[in-house]
ROLUM-759425 format. One record per residue (C-alpha): residue in three letters; y, x, z. Coordinates in nm, 4 decimals. Each point is the difference from the previous one (the first is absolute). Example, Ala and Ser with C-alpha at 12.3 -4.5 7.8 and 13.67 -1.06 7.14 Angstrom:
! residues 2
residu Y X Z
ALA -0.4500 1.2300 0.7800
SER 0.3440 0.1370 -0.0660
***
This chain:
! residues 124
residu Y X Z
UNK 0.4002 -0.8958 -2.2727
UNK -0.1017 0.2043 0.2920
UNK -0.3159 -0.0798 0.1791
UNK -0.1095 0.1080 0.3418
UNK -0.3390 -0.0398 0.1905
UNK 0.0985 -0.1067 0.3279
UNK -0.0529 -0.1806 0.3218
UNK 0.1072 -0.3813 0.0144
UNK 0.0228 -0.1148 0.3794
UNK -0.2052 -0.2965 0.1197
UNK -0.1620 -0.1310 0.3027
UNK 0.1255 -0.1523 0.3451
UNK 0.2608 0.2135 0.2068
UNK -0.0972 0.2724 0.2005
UNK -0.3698 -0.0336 -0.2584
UNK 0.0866 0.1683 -0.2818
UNK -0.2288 -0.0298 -0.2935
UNK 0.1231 0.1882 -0.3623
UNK -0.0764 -0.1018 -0.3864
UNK -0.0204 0.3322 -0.2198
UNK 0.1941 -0.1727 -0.2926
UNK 0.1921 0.1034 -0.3538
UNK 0.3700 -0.0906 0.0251
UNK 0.3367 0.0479 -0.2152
UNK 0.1384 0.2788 0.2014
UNK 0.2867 -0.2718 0.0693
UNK -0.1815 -0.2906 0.1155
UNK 0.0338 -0.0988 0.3959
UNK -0.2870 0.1954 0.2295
UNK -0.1741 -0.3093 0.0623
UNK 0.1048 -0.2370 -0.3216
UNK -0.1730 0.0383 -0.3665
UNK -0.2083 0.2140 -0.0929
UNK -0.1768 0.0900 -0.3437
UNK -0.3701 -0.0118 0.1004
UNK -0.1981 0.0133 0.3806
UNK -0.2494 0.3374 0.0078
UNK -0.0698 0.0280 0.3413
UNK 0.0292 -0.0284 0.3743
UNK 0.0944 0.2279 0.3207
UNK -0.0700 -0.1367 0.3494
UNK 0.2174 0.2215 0.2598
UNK -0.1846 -0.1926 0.2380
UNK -0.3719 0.1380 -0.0059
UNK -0.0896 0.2887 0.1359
UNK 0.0065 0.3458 -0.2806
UNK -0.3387 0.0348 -0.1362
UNK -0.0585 -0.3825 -0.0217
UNK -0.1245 -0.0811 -0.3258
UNK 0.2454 -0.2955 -0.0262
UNK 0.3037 0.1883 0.0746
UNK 0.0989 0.0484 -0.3902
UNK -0.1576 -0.1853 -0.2887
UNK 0.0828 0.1244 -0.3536
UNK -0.0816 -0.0938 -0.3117
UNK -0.0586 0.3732 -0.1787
UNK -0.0202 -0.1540 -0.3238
UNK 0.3519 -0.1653 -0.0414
UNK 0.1930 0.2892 0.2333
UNK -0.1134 0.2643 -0.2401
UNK 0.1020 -0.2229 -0.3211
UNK 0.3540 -0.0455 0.1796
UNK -0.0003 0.3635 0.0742
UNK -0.0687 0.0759 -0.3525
UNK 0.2985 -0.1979 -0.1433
UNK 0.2678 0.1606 0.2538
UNK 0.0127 -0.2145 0.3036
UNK 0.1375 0.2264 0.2654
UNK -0.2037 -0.0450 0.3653
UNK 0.2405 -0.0183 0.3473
UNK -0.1013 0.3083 0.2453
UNK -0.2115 -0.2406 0.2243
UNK -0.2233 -0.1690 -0.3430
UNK -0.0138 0.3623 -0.1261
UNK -0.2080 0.1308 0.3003
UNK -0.2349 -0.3193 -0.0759
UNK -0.0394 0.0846 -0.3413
UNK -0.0563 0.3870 0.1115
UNK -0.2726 -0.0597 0.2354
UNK -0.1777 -0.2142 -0.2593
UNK 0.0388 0.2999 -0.2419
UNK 0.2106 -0.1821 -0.2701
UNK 0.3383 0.2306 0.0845
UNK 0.0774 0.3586 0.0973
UNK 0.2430 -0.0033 0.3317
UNK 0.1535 0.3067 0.1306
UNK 0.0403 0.0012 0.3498
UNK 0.3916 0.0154 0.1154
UNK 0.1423 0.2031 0.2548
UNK 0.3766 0.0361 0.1134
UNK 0.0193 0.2358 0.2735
UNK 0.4439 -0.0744 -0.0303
UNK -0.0802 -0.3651 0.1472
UNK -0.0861 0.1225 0.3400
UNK 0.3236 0.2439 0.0022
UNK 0.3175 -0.1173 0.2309
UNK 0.2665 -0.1420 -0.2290
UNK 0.3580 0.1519 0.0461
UNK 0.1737 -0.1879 0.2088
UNK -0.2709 0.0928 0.2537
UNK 0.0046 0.3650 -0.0231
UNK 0.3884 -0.0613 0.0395
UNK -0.0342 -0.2065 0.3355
UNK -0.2400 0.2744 0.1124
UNK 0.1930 0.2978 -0.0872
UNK 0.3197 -0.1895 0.1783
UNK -0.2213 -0.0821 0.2584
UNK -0.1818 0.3461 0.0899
UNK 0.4354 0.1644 -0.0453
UNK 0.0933 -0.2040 0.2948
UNK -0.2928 0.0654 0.2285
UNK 0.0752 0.3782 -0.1137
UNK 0.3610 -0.0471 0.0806
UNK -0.0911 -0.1900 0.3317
UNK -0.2328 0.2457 0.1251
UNK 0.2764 0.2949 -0.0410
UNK 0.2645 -0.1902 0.1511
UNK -0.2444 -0.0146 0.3441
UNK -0.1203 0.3323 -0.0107
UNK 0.4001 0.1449 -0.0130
UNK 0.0871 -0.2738 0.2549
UNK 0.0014 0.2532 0.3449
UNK -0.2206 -0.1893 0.2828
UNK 0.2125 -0.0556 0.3253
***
């Protein structure tokens, strides 16, 4: 049985509020859940107190038996101090895929070609 610390969706639409929860890896986002240990609210402002609630105790006793946390509940549990998260960085993601360099390759060929055909066109 895989077990993941994640977030479980609640709250009216367009409010978003978050549980911090211990699932099956293949139960529904928002359907059961092993055990409640915590809160996010998106809604407050950063350093509000509020924001996320945690229960230390019962994250680091899940941690300990091999629950895995999602990238967002992992940051929560890093800036508590209860999990080591490396920053990532993917400088590829910002790079032009393919197809693009091939429209702009065909693109910047036919402005080449156009511009030769007017400068061998003789003026009148």
């Amino acid at each position: 049985m895989a077990v993941k610390i994640r977030l479980s969706r609640g709250g009216a639409k367009k409010r978003p509020y978050y549980y911090i929860v211990v699932a099956e890896a293949t139960a529904p986002r928002d359907g059961r859940y092993i055990e409640q240990i915590g809160t996010h609210n998106p809604m407050l402002p950063k350093d509000h107190a509020d924001r996320v609630k945690l229960d230390l105790d019962r994250a680091k006793h899940w941690l300990s038996v091999g629950a895995q946390p999602t990238d967002r509940v992992a940051r929560f549990l890093d800036k508590a101090g209860l999990l080591k998260r490396e920053a990532r960085n993917n400088p590829e993601k910002a790079k032009p895929g393919k197809k693009r360099l091939e429209r702009e390759a065909a693109a910047a060929e036919a402005a080449a070609k156009a511009a030769e055909a007017a400068s061998a066109e003789p003026s009148a």
